[in-house]
N, CA, C and O of each residue as an XYZ file, in Angstrom:
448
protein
N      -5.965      8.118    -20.995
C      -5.570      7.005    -20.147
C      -6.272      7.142    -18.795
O      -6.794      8.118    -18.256
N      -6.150      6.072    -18.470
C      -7.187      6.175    -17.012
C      -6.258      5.786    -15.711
O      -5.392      4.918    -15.605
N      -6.761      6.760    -14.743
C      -5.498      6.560    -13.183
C      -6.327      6.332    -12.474
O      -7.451      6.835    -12.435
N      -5.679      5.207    -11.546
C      -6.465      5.358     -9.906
C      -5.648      5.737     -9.175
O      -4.549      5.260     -8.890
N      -6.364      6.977     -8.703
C      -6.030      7.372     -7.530
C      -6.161      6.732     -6.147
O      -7.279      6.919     -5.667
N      -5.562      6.226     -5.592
C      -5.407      5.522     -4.199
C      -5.300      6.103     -2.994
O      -4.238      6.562     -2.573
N      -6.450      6.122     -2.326
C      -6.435      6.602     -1.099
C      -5.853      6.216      0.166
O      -6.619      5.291      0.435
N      -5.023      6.268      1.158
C      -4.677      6.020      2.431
C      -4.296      6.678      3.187
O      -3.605      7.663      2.932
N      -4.717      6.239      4.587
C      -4.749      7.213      5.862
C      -5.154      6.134      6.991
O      -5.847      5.134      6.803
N      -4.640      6.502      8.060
C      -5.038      6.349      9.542
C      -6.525      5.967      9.563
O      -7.196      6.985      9.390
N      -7.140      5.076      9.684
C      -8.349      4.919     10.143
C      -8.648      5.292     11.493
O      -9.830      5.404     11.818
N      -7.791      5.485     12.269
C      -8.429      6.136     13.820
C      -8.574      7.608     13.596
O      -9.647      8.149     13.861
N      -7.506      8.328     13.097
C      -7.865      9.919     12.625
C      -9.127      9.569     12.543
O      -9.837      9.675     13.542
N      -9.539      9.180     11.571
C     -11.190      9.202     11.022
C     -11.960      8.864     12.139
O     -12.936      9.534     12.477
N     -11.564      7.829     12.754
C     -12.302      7.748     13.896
C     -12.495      8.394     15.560
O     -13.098      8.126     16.600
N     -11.549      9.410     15.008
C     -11.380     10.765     16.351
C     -11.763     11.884     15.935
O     -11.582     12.871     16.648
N     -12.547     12.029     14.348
C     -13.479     13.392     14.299
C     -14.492     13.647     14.791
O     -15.304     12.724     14.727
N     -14.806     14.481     15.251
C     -16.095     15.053     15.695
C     -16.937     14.886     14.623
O     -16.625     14.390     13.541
N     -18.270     15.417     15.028
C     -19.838     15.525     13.532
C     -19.057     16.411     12.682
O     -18.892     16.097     11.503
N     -18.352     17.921     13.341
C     -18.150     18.824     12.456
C     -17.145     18.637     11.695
O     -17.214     18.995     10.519
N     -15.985     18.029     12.208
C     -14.900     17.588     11.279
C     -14.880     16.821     10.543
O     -14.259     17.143      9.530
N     -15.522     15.332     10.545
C     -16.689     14.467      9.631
C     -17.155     15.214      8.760
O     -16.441     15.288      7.760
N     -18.306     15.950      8.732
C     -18.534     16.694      7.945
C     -17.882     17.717      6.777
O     -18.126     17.907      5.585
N     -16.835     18.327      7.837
C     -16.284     19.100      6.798
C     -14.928     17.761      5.835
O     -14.533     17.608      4.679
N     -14.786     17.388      6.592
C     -13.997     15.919      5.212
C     -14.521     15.623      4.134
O     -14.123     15.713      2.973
N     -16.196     14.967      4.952
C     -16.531     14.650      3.465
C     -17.087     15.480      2.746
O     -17.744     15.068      1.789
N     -16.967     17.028      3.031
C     -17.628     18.016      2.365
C     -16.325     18.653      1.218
O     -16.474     19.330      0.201
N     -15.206     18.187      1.781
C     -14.110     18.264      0.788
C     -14.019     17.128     -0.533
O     -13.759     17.318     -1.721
N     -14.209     16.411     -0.099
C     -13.942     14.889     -0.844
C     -15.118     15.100     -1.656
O     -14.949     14.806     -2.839
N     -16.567     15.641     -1.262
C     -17.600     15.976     -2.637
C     -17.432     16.619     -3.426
O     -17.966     16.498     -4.529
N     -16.225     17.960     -2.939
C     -15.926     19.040     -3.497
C     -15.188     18.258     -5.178
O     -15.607     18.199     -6.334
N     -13.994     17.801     -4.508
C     -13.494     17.208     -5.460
C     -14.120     16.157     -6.268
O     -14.057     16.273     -7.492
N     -14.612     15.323     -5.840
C     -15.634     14.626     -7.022
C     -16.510     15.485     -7.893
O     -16.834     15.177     -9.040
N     -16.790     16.340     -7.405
C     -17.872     17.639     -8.380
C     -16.919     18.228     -8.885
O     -17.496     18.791     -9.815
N     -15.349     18.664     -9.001
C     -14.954     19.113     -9.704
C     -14.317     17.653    -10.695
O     -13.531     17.858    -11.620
N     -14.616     16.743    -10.467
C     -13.848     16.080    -11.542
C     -15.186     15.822    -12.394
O     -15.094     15.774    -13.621
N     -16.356     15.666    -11.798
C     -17.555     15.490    -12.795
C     -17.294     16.447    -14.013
O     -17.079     16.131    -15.183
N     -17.374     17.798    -13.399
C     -17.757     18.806    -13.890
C     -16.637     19.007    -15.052
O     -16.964     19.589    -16.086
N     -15.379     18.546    -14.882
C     -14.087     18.264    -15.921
C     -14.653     17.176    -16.772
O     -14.185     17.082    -17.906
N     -15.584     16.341    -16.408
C     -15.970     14.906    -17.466
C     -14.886     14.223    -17.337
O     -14.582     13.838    -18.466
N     -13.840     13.720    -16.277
C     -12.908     12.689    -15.502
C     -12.981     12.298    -15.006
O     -11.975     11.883    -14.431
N     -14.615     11.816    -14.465
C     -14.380     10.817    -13.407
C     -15.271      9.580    -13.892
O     -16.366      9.424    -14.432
N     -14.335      8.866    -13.465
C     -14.422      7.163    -14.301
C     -14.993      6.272    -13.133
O     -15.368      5.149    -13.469
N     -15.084      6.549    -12.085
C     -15.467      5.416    -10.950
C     -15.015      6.528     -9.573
O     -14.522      7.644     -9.407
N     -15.517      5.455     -8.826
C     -14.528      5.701     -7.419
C     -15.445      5.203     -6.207
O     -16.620      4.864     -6.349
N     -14.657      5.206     -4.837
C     -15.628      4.723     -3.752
C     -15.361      4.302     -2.707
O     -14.964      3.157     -2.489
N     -15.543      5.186     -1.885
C     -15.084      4.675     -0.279
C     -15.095      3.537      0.353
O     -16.209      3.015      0.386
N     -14.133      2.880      0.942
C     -13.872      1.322      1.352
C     -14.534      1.320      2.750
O     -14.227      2.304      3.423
N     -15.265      0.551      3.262
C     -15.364      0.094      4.447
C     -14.509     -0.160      5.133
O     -13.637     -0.887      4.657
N     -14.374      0.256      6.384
C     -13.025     -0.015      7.355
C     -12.511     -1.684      7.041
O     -13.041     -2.720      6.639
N     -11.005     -1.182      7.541
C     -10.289     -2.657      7.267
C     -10.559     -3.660      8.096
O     -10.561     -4.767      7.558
N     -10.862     -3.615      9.601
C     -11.538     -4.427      9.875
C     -12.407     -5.415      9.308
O     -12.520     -6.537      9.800
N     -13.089     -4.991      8.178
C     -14.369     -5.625      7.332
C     -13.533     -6.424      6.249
O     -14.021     -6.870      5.210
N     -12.682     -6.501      6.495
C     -11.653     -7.253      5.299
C     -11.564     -8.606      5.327
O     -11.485     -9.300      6.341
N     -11.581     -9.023      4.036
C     -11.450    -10.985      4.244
C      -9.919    -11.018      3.299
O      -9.728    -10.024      2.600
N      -9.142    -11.820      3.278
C      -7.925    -11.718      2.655
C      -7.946    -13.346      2.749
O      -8.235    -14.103      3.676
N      -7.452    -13.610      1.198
C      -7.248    -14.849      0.919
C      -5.906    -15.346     -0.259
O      -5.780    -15.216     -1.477
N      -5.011    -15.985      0.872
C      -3.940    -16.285      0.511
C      -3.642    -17.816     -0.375
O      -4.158    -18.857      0.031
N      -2.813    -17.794     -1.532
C      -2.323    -18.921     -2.211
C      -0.783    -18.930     -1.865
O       0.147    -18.134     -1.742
N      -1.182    -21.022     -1.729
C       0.429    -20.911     -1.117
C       0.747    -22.226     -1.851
O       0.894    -23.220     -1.139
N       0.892    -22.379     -3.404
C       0.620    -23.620     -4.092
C      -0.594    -23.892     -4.004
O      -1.406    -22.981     -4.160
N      -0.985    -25.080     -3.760
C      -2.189    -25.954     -4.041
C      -3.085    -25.542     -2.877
O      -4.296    -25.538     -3.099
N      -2.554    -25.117     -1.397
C      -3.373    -24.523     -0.229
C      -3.936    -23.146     -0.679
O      -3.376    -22.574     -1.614
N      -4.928    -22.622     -0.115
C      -5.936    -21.648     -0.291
C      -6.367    -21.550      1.145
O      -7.053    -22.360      1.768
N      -5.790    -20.293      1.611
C      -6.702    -20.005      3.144
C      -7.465    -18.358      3.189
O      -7.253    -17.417      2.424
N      -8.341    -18.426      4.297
C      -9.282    -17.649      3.933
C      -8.879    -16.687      5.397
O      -8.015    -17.359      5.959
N      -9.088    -15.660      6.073
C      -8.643    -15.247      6.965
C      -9.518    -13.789      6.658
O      -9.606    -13.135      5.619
N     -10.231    -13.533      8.258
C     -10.433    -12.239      8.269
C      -9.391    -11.273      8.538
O      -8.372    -11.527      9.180
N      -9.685    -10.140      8.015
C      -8.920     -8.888      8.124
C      -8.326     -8.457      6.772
O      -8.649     -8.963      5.697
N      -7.042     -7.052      7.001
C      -6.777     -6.625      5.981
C      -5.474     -7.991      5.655
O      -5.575     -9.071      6.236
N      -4.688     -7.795      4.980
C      -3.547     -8.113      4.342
C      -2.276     -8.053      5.353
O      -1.695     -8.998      5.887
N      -2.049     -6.834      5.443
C      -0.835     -6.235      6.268
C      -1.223     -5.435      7.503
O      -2.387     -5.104      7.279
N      -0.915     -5.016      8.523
C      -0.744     -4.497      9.707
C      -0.189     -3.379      9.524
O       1.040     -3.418      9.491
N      -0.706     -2.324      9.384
C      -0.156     -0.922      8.938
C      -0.776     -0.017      9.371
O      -1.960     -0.345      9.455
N      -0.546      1.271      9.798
C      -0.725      2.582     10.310
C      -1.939      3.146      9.296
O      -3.118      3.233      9.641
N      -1.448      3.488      8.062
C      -2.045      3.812      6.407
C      -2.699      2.788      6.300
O      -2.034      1.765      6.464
N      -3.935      2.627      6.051
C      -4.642      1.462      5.394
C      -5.431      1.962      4.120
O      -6.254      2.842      4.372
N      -5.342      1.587      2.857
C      -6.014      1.975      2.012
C      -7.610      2.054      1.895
O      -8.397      1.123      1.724
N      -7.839      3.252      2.018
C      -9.412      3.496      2.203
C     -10.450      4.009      1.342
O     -11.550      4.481      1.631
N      -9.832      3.807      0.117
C     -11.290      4.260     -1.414
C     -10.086      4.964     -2.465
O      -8.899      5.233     -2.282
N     -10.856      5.093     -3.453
C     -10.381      5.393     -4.521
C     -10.673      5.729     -5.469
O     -11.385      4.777     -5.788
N     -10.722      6.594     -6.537
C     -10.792      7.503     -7.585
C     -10.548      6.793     -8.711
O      -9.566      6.053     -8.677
N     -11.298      6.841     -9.856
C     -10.878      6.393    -11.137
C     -11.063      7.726    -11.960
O     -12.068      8.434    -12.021
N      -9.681      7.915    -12.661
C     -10.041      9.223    -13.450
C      -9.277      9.112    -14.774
O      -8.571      8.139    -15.041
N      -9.436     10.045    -15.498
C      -8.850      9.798    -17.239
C      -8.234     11.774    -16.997
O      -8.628     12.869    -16.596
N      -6.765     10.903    -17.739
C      -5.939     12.233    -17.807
C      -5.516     11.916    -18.617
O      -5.899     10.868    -19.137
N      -4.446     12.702    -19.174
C      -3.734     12.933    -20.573
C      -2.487     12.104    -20.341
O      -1.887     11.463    -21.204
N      -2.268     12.177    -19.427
C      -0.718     11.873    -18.763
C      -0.624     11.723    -17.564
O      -1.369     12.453    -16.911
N       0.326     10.718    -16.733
C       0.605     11.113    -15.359
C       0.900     12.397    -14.866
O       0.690     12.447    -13.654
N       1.357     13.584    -15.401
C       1.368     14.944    -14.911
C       0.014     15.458    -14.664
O      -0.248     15.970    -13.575
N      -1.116     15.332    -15.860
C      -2.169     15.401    -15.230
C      -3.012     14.583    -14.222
O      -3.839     15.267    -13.619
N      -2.985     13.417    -13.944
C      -3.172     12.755    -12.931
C      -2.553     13.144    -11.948
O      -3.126     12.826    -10.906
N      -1.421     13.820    -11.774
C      -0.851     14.354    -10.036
C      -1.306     15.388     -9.962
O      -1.479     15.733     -8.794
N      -1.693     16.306    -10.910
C      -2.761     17.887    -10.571
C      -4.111     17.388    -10.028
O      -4.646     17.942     -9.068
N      -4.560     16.508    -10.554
C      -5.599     15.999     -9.865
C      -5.350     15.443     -8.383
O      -5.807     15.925     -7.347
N      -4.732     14.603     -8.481
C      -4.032     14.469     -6.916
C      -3.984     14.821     -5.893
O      -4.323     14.334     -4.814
N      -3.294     16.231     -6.360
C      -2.864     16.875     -5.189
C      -3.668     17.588     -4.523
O      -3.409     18.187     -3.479
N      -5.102     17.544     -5.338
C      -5.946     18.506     -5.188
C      -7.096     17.405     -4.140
O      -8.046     17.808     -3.468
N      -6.689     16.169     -4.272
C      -7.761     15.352     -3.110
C      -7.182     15.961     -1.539
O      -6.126     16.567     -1.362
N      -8.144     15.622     -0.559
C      -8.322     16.127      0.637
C      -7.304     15.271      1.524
O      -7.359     15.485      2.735
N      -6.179     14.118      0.966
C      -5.937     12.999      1.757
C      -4.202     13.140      2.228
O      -3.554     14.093      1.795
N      -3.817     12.523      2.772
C      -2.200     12.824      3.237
C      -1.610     11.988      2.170
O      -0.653     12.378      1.502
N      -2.356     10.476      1.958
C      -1.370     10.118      1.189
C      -2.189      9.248      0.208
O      -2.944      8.338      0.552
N      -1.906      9.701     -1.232
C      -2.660      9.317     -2.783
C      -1.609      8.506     -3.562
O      -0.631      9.176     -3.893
N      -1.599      7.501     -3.845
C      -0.781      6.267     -4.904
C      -1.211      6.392     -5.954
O      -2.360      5.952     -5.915
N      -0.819      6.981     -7.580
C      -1.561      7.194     -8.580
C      -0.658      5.881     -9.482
O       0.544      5.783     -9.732
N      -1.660      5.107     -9.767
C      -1.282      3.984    -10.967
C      -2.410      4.227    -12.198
O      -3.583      4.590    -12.103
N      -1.798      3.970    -13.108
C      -2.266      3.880    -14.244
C      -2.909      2.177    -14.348
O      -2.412      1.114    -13.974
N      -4.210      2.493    -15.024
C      -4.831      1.019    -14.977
C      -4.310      0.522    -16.451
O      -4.014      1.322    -17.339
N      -4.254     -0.534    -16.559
C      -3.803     -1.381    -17.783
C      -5.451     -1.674    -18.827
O      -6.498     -1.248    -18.339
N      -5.472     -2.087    -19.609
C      -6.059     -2.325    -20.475
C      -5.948     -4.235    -20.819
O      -4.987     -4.960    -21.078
N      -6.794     -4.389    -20.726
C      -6.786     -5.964    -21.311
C      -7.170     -6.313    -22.665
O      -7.142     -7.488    -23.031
């Protein structure tokens, strides 16, 4: 079965690291993608452009409006995400726990 892992966090954190702390983040976050390669689990994944860069488009009946930004006004903004194949949701939270992030949403993707 296949999980996405859901990434979110503070976009200003990110934007109050230094080169070296930058660095060492995304030197974690490769870590873990090379260990899920290297397991043959990783199905996708991919860092979001800040929410700022967001277009959000709402249905309200027959109206359709278009609006920059994210969705919601929130602290956490969802910022990339993991596609991986586990056996089970137990294995999808070992994987999990093992990303570099404060806070991971693991859903199972559906099948059409």
């Amino acid at each position: 079965m296949n999980y996405a892992l859901l990434i979110y966090g503070d976009e200003k954190v990110g934007e109050g690291l230094d080169s070296d702390e930058r660095r060492e983040t995304y030197a974690r976050y490769e870590a873990f993608s090379a260990m899920l390669v290297e397991r043959g689990v990783m199905r996708g994944g991919s860092e979001l452009a800040p929410s700022s860069s967001a277009t959000t488009i709402r249905h309200d009946g027959d109206q359709v409006s278009v609006t920059d930004g994210p969705f919601a006004e929130t602290a956490e903004v969802f910022g990339g995400f993991y596609l991986v194949e586990a056996d089970d949701l137990d294995a999808a939270i070992d994987l999990a726990k093992q990303l570099p992030s404060a806070v991971v949403e693991i859903r199972p993707t559906m099948t059409m």
